[in-house]
C-alpha positions as CSV (number, residue, x, y, z in Angstrom):
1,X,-4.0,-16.4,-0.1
2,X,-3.8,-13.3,-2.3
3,X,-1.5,-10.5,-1.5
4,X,-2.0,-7.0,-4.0
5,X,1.3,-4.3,-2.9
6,X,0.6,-0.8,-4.1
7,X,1.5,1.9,-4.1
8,X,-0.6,4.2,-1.3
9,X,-2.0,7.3,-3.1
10,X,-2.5,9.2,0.1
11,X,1.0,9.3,0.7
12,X,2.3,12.8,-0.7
13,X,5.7,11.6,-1.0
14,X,4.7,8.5,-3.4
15,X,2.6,10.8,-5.4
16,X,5.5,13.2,-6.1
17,X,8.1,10.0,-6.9
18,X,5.1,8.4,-9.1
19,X,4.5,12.0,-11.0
20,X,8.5,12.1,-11.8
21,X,9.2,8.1,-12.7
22,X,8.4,8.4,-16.8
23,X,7.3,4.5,-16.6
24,X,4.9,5.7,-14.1
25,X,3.1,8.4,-16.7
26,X,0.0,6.6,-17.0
27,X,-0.3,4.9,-13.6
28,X,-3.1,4.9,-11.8
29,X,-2.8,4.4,-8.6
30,X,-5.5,2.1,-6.6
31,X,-6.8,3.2,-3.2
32,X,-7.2,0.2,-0.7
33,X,-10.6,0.4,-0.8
34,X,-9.8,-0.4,-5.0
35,X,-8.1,-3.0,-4.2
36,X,-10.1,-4.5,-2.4
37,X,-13.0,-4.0,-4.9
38,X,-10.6,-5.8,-7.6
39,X,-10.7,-8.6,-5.2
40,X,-13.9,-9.2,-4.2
41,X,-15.0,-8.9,-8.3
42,X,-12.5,-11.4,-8.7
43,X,-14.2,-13.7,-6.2
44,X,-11.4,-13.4,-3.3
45,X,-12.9,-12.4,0.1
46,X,-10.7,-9.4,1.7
47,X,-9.3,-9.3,5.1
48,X,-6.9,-7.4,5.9
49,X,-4.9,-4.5,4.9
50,X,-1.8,-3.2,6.2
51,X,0.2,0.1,5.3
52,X,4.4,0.6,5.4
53,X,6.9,2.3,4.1
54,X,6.6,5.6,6.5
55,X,10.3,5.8,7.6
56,X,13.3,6.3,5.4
57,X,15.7,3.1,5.8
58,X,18.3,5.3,7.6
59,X,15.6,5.8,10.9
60,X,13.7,2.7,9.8
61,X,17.4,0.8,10.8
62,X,17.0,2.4,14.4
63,X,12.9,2.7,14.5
64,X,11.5,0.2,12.6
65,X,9.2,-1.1,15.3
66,X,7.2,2.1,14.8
67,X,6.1,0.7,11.3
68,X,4.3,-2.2,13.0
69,X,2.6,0.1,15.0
70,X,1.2,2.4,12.5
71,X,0.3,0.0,9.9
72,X,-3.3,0.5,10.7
73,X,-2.5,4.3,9.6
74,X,-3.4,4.6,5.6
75,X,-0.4,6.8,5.0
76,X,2.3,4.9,4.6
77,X,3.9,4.9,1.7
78,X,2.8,1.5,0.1
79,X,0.1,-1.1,1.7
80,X,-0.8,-4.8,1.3
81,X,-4.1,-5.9,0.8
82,X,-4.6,-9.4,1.9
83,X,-7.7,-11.5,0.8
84,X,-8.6,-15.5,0.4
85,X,-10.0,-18.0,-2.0
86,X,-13.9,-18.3,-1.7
């Protein structure tokens, strides 16, 4: 198994950290859709994706069961793409 973690550039909050972090001045960052292009070219078969990072830790402590339910949602601040060996 396979496992890309990006950073989710529909999330307006990680676009304004990534625009401010000097190491990140020439990032690009890869929609899920990218990613999984990058792993199907590299002969991996894609099957899930999952998004996270929607609460701050302080209400993730108290709500964190609401990230498992949004993870479908492509906002969150980071995603997983998840793919296999063909």
């Amino acid at each position: 198994m396979f496992v890309m973690i990006e950073h989710n550039p529909f999330n307006p909050v990680t676009q304004l950290v990534v625009s401010r972090v000097p190491v990140d001045r020439d990032a690009h960052l890869l929609t899920a859709r990218s990613a999984r292009q990058v792993e199907s070219a590299a002969k991996l078969d894609p099957f899930r994706t999952e998004y996270f990072l929607y609460l701050p830790k302080p209400l993730y402590r108290r709500l964190g069961r609401v990230e498992n339910l949004l993870q479908w949602l492509p906002l969150g601040g980071q995603y997983a793409s998840y793919a296999l060996k063909r």
